[in-house]
C-alpha atoms as one frame of an Amber mdcrd trajectory, in Angstrom:
protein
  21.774-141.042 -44.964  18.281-139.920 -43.784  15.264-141.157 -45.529  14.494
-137.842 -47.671  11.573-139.118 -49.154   9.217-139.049 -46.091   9.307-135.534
 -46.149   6.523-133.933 -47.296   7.199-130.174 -47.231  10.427-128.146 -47.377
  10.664-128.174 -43.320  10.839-131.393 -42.886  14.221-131.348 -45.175  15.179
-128.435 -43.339  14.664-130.243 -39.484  16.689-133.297 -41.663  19.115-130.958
 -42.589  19.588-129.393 -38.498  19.793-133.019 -37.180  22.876-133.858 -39.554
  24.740-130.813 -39.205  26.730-129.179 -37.013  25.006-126.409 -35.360  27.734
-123.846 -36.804  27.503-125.040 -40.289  23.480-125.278 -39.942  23.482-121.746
 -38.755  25.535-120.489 -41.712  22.879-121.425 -44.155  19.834-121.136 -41.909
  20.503-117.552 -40.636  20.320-114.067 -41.646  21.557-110.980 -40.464  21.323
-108.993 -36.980  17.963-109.387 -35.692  16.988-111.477 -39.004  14.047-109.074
 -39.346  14.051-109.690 -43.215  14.745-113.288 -42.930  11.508-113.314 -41.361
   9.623-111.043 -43.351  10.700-112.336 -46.275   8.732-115.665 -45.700   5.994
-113.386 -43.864   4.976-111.514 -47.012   4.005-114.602 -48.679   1.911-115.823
 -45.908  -0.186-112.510 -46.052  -1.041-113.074 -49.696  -4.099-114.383 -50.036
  -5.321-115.978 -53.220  -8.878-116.077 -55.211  -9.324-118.862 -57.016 -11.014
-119.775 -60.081 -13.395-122.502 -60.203 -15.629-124.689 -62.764 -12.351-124.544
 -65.000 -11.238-127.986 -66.045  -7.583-128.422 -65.026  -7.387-132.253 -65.713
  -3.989-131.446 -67.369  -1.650-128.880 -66.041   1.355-127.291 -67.918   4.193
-126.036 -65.479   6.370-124.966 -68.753   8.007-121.357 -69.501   9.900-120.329
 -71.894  12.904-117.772 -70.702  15.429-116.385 -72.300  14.181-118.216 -75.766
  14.631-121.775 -73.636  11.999-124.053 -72.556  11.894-124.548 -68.741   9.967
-127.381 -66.944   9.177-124.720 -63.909   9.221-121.579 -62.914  11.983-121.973
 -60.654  15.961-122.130 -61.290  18.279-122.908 -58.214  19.725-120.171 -57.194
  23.675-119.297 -55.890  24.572-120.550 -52.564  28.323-120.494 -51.246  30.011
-122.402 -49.540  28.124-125.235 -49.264  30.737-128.507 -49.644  31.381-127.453
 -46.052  27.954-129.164 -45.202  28.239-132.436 -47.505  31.357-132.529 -50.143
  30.158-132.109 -53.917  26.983-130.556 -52.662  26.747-128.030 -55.538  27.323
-130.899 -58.442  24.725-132.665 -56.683  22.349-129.399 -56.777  23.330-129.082
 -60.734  22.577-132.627 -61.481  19.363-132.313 -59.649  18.418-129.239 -61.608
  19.390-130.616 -65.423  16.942-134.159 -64.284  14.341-131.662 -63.398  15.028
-129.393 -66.724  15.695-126.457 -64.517  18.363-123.416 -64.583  21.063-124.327
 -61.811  23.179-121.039 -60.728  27.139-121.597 -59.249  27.925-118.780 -56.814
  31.414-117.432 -56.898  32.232-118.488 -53.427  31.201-122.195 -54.627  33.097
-125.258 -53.304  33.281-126.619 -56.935  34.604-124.990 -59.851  33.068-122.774
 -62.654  34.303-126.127 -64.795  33.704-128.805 -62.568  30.130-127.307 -63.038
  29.994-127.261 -66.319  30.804-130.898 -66.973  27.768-131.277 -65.141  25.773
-129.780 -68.808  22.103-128.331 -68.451  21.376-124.861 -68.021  24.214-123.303
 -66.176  24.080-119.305 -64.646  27.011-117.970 -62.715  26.504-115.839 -59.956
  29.329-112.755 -59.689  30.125-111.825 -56.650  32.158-108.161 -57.898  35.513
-108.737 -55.767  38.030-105.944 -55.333  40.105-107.219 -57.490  39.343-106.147
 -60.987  41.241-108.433 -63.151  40.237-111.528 -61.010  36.672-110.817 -61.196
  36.602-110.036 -65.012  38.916-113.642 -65.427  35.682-114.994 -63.213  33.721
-113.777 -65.899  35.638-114.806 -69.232  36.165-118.888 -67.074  32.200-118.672
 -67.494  31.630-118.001 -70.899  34.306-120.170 -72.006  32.528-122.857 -69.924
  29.115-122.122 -71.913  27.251-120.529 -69.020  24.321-118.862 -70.315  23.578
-115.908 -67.809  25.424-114.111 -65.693  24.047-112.840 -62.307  25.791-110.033
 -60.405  25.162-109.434 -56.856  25.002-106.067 -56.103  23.762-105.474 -52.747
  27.033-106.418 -51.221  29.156-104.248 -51.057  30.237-105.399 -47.706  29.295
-108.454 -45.632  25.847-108.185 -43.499  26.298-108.901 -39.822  25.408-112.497
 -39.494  25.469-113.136 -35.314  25.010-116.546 -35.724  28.579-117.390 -36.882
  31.034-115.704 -34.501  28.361-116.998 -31.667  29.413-120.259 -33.111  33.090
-119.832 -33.368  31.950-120.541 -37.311  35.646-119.577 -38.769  37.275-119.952
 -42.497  38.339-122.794 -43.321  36.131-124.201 -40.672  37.934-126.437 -38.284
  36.334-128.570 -35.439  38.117-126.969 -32.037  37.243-127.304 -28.178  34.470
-124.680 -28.870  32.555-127.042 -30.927  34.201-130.483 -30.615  30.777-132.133
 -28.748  28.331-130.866 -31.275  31.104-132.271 -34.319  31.267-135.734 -32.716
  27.406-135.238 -32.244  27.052-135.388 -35.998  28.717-138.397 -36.912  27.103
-138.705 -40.796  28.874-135.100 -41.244  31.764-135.959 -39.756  32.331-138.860
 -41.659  31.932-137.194 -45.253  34.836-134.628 -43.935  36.840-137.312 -43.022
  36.510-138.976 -46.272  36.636-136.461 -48.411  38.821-133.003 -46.203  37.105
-129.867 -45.504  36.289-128.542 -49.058  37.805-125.086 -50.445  36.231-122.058
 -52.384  37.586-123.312 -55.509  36.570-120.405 -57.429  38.830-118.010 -55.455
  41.913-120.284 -55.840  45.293-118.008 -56.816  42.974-114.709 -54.862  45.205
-112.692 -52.867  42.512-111.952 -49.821  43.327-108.811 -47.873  44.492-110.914
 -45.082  45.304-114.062 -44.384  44.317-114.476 -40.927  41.782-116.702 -40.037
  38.525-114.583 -39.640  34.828-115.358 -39.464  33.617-117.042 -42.352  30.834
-114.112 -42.617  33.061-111.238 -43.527  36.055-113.336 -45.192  34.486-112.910
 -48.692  32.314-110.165 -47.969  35.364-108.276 -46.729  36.464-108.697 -50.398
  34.012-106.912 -51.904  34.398-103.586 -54.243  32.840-101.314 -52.271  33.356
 -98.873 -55.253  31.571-100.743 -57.390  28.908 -98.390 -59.443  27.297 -98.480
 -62.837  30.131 -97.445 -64.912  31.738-100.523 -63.995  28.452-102.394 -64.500
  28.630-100.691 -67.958  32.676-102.775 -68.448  30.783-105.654 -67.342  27.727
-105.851 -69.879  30.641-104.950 -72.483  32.504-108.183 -71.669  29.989-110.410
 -70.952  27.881-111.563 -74.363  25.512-113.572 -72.796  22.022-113.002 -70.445
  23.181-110.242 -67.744  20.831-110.504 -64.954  21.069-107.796 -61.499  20.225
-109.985 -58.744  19.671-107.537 -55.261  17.676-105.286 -57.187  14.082-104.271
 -55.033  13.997-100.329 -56.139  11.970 -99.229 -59.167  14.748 -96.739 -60.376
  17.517 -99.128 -60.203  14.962-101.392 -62.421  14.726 -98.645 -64.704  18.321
 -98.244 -64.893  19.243-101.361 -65.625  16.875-101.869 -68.615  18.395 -98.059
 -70.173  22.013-100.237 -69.574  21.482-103.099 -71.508  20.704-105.345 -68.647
  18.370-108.830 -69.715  17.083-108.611 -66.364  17.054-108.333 -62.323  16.558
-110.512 -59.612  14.262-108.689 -56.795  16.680-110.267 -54.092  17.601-108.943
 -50.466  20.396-111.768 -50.323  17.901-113.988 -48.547  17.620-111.320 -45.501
  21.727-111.856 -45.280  22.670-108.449 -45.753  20.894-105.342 -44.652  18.194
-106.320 -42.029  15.162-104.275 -42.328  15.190-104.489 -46.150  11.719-105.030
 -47.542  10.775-108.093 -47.895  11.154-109.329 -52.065   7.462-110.002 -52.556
   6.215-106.623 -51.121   9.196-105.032 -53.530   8.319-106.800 -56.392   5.540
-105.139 -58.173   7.240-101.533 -58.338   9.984-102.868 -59.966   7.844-104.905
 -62.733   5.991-101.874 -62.895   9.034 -99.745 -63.377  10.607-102.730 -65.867
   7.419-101.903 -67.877   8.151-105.656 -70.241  12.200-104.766 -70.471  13.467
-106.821 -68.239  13.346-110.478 -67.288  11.948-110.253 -63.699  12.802-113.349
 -61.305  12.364-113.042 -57.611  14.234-114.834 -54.257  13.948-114.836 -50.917
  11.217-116.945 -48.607  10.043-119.468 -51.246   9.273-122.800 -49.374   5.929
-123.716 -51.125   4.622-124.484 -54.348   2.112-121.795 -54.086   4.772-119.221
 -53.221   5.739-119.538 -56.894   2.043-119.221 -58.148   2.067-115.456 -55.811
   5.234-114.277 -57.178   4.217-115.340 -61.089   0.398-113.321 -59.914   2.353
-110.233 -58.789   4.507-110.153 -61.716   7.314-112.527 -61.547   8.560-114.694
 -64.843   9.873-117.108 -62.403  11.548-117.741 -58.915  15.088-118.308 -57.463
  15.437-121.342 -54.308  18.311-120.771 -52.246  17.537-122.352 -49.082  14.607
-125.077 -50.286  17.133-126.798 -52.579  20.347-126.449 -49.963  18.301-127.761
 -47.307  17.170-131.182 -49.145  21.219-131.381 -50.205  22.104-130.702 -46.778
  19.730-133.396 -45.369  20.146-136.304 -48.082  22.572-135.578 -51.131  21.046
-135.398 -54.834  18.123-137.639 -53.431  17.331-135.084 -51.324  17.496-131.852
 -53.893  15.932-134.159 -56.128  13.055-134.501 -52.953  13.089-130.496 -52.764
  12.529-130.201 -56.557   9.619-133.137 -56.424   7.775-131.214 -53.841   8.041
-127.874 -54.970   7.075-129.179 -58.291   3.979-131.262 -57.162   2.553-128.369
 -54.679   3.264-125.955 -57.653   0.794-127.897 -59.900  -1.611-129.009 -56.989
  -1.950-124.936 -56.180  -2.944-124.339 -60.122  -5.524-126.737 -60.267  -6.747
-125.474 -57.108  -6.704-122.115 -58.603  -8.233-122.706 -61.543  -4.906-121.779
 -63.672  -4.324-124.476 -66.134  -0.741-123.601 -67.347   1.765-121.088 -66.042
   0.746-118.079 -68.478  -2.554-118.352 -67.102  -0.969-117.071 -63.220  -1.920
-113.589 -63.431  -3.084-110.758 -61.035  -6.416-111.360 -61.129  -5.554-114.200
 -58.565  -4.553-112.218 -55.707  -6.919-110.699 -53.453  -6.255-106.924 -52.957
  -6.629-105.197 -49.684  -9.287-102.486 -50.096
């Protein structure tokens, strides 16, 4: 297992992460959809920020705390859905739960997870479930009543997918469901030989969540669009409305970047949204979640709980989305990457740096706890 705790940002977990992987498994996670415009601007919109710091405050102690929904939070950050991922190391998303409880952090199980809405919850902590709103009504709403049995505080529907993005990367690879090493990709498997050695051990790992799901088809297609495919592409907010009626806990709208829908979802009962463009997996040319972000507080006007995803690799990418508005942030791809590249040591890595640039940043701005991030940080353009 590679020695996670010589890296010192987020990319060096991420190169970590490339050298162990197969490319087609690496490109699953790493890429984003047709020209990956919004992959790119996502993580572009937080380099144009620029900050103005405070100074001659004393910030000898620092308080990363928030409270959110009534619950005390070590950081601004939870760990947000990512599918799939037990085809890159086996138990992957315990390992990201039992990172995020040490770390006193939310940890959020996507639908298409490779361990179980109870295999999660045995895990304890803070526990969100992310819905991904298949076609199939009663399966979906079952998905729903398996999570609050299992105690899971918030639920987080996705609901900019109504069909799969184009994600080129994959069916460049050959990158099929299940995923099975063929001619096409045999070198770069036997390349890999950490990888291949946890599949051996342990078999290629299943969607667990989706076990007894009649899919559409049954062929083998690319991993992409299998799920996606499933989607219910009819989804609208009356059926949002049977949702917040079954589901008593926190109801969170994650894909959420237009003021309206904001607005909408606060008149509906909704505890909050998640300014999310699916990580720049969906439509490319969406705007980028930081640019999107302060319409839709704006437009929330203190109704809504507002978190944001999408391009957060630094510490002091949490301190500009808490200044433009933002009650705290969502990692996807920081936390997978560190899993990816060295187990629970290495989420555990992602979480320490994250964590230790976050509180670095507020000293250097002059912000001695997180209630003290506000606007007045960020330099506007004239």
């Amino acid at each position: 297992m590679a020695d996670v705790s010589r890296a010192v940002n987020i990319e060096d977990l991420r190169l970590l992460a490339r050298k162990r992987l197969p490319r087609a498994i690496f490109d699953f996670f790493d890429g984003g959809a047709e020209d990956e415009v919004t992959l790119r601007g996502n993580r572009a919109a937080f380099e144009r920020v620029r900050l103005l710091p405070k100074v001659l405050v004393d910030v000898a102690e620092i308080d990363t705390k928030i409270v959110l929904f009534d619950k005390q939070m070590n950081l601004p950050l939870a760990i947000g859905p990512t599918g799939g991922i037990g085809a890159g190391r086996p138990g992957a998303d315990l390992m990201l739960a039992r990172a995020a409880k040490a770390y006193g952090i939310p940890f959020t199980l996507a639908t298409p997870a490779t361990a179980s809405i109870e295999k999660a919850a045995e895990v304890g902590g803070r526990l969100w479930f992310q819905l991904y709103v298949v076609r199939d009504r009663e399966f979906r709403e079952k998905l729903v009543s398996r999570a609050c049995s299992s105690g899971y505080e918030a639920l987080l529907v996705t609901v900019d997918l109504p069909v799969s993005g184009k994600r080129e990367r994959d069916p460049k690879n050959g990158f099929v469901t299940p995923y099975r090493p063929n001619w096409r990709n045999s070198h770069d498997v036997l390349g890999k030989p950490g990888w291949l050695l946890d599949i051996l051990r342990h078999g290629l790992p299943q969607m667990e969540n989706f076990e007894g799901y009649k899919f559409s088809s049954t062929k083998v297609t690319d991993i992409a669009t299998a799920v996606g495919r499933e989607m219910d592409a009819g989804f609208d907010w009356e059926e949002l409305k049977r949702l917040r009626d079954l589901w008593p806990g926190k109801l969170l709208l994650k894909g959420v970047e237009r003021a309206d829908d904001a607005q909408r979802a606060a008149a509906m009962g909704c505890d909050g949204v998640v300014v999310s463009n699916h990580g720049g997996r969906q439509l490319d040319g969406a705007a980028p979640t930081l640019e999107a972000l302060p319409d839709v507080v704006r437009a929330a006007s203190g109704k809504l709980t507002i978190l944001l995803d999408g391009g957060i690799r630094r510490g002091v990418d949490i301190v500009k989305a808490r200044a433009l508005g933002a009650q705290a942030v969502l990692c996807g791809r920081a936390t997978l990457f560190g899993v990816m590249a060295g187990g629970e040591p290495g989420a555990r890595q992602a979480l320490e740096i994250l964590s230790s640039e976050l509180e670095r940043s507020m000293r250097l701005c002059g912000a001695r706890s997180v209630a003290e991030i506000g606007p007045e940080l960020v330099l506007r353009n004239p």
